[in-house]
C-alpha positions as CSV (number, residue, x, y, z in Angstrom):
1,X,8.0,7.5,14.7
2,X,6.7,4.3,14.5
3,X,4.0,3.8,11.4
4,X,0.4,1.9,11.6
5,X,0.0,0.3,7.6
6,X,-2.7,-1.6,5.8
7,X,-1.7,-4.0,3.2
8,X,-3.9,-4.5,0.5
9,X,-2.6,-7.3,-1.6
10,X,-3.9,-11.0,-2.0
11,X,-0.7,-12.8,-2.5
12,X,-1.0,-14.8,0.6
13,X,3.0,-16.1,0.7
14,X,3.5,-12.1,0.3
15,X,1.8,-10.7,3.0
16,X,3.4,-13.1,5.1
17,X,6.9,-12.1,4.6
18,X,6.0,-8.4,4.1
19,X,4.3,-8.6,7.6
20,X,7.7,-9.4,9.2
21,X,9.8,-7.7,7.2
22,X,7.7,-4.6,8.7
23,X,7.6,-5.2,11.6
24,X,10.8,-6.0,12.3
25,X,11.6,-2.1,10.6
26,X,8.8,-0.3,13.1
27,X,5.8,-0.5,10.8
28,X,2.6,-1.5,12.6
29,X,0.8,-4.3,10.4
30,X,-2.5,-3.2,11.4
31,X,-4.6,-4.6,8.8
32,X,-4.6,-6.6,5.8
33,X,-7.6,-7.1,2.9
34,X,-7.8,-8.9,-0.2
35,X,-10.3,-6.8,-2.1
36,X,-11.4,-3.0,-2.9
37,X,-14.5,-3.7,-0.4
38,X,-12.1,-5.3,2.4
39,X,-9.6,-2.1,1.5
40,X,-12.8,0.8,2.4
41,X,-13.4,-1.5,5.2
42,X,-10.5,-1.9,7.0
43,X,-8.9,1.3,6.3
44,X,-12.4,3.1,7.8
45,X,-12.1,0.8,11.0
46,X,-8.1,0.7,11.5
47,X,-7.8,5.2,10.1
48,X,-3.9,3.7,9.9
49,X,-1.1,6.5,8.6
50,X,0.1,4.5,5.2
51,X,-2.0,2.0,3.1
52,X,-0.2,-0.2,0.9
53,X,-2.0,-1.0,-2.3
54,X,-1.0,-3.9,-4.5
55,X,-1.7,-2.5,-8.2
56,X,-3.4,-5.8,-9.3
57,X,-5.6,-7.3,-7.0
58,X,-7.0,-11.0,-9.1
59,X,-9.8,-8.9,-10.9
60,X,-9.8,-5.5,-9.6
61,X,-7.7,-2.9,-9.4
62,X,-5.4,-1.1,-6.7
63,X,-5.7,2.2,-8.6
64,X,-9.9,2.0,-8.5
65,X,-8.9,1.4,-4.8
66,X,-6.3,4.0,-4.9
67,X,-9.2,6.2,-6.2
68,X,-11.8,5.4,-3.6
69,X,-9.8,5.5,-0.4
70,X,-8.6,8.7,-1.8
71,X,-12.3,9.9,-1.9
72,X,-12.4,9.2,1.6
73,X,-9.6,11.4,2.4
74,X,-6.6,8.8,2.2
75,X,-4.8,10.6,-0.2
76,X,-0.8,11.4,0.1
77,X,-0.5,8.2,2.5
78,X,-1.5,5.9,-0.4
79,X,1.6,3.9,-1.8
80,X,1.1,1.4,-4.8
81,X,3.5,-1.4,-5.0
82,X,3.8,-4.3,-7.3
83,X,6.0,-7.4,-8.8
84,X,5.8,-5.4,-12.2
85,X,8.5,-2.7,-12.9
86,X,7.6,1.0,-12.5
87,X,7.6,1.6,-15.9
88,X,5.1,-0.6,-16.7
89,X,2.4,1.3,-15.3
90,X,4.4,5.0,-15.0
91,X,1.3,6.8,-16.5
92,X,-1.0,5.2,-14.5
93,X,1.0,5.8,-11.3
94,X,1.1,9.5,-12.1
95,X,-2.6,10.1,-12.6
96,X,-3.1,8.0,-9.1
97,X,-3.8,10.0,-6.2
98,X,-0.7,8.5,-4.4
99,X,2.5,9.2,-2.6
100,X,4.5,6.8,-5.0
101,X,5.5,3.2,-6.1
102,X,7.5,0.6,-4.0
103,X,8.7,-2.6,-6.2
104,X,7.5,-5.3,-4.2
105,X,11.4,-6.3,-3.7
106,X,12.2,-3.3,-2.3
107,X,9.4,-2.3,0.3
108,X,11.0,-2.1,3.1
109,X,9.9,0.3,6.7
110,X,13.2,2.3,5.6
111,X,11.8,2.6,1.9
112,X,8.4,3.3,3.0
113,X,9.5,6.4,5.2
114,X,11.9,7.8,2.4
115,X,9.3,7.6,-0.5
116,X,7.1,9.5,2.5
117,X,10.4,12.2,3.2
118,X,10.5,10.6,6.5
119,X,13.8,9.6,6.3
């Protein structure tokens, strides 16, 4: 089953590797935003199956994002990722209204669908 994904993240060298990386594993790119507004946004217009939220986003945060898209009935498809170890942000990751965490390093289309039992 191929997956459609937004990325929200604003590490521009990032999204460009992640985008291939994707890709290449069967995961639709479908959208990308820099921001909690861009995130509403393009998740409302694209309605992909995952969204990828980066956990700090320059000044805002990917859980308020986590929080609104979850609002909007995005919850349990909502996976935060991040350069900064699990642990760092465990309790936060737990309250979140999401699937789960992907290190950065590690997100992968094969990590993606296990962390979604889809593999």
């Amino acid at each position: 089953m191929q997956l459609r994904c937004v990325i929200v993240d604003d590490d521009e060298s990032f999204l460009d590797v992640v985008r291939s990386s994707l890709e290449q594993g069967g995961v639709i790119v479908a959208g990308i935003a820099g921001s909690r507004t861009a995130a509403a946004q393009r998740v409302a217009a694209l309605r992909p199956d995952i969204v990828l939220v980066d956990i700090r986003l320059g000044g805002e945060s990917g859980f308020d994002v986590a929080r609104d898209l979850a609002a909007r009935g995005h919850a349990g498809r909502l996976i935060m990722i991040s350069s900064h170890a699990e642990a760092d942000y465990a309790d936060l990751i737990a309250e979140a209204p999401v699937a789960g965490f992907l290190p950065k390093t590690e997100l992968s289309a094969v990590a993606i669908r296990r962390l979604l039992g889809m593999a």
